[in-house]
C-alpha positions, 0 to 999 in steps of 0.5 A, a space after each residue: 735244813 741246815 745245822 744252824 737250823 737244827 741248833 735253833 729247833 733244838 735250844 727252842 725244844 730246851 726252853 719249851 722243856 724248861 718253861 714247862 717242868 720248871 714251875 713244877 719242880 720249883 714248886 715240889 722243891 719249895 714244898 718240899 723244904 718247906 715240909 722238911 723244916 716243920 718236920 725237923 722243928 718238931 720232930 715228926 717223921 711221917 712220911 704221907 706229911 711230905 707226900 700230900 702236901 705235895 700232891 696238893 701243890 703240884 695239882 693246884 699248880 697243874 690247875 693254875 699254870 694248865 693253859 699256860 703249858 698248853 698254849 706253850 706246846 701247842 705253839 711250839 707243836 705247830 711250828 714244829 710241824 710247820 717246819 716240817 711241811 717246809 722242809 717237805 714241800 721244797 
């Protein structure tokens, strides 16, 4: 395995990182200022008004986006370890 191989694995470990912490932190984001605008319009400051929304959106996101994430790290799981049986075997 040479460095070429190394920079592949690494950025291919970056984009699975991104396709799979993405959708979540954009939605918390997006909840977020959504939240902060109603509480800035009318003048609530509770601070559960921030944290059950949230956790409501990033659990439905969890159940909608579950099998896309799962198939993504299992993808990259398994060449992952293919790549290592290779390197192993020669």
């Amino acid at each position: 395995m040479n460095e070429g191989d190394v920079g592949a694995v690494l950025r291919e470990a970056v984009l699975v990182v991104l396709k799979l912490g993405g959708p979540l932190l954009l939605t918390a984001l997006v909840i977020g200022v959504v939240v902060a605008l109603i509480q800035a319009v009318t003048q609530i400051s509770e601070a559960s008004l921030t944290f059950v929304p949230k956790v409501l959106a990033l659990s439905l996101s969890l159940v909608v986006l579950g099998p896309f994430m799962l198939s993504t790290l299992s993808a990259f799981s398994r060449s992952l370890f293919d790549r290592l049986v290779a390197i192993g075997g020669s």
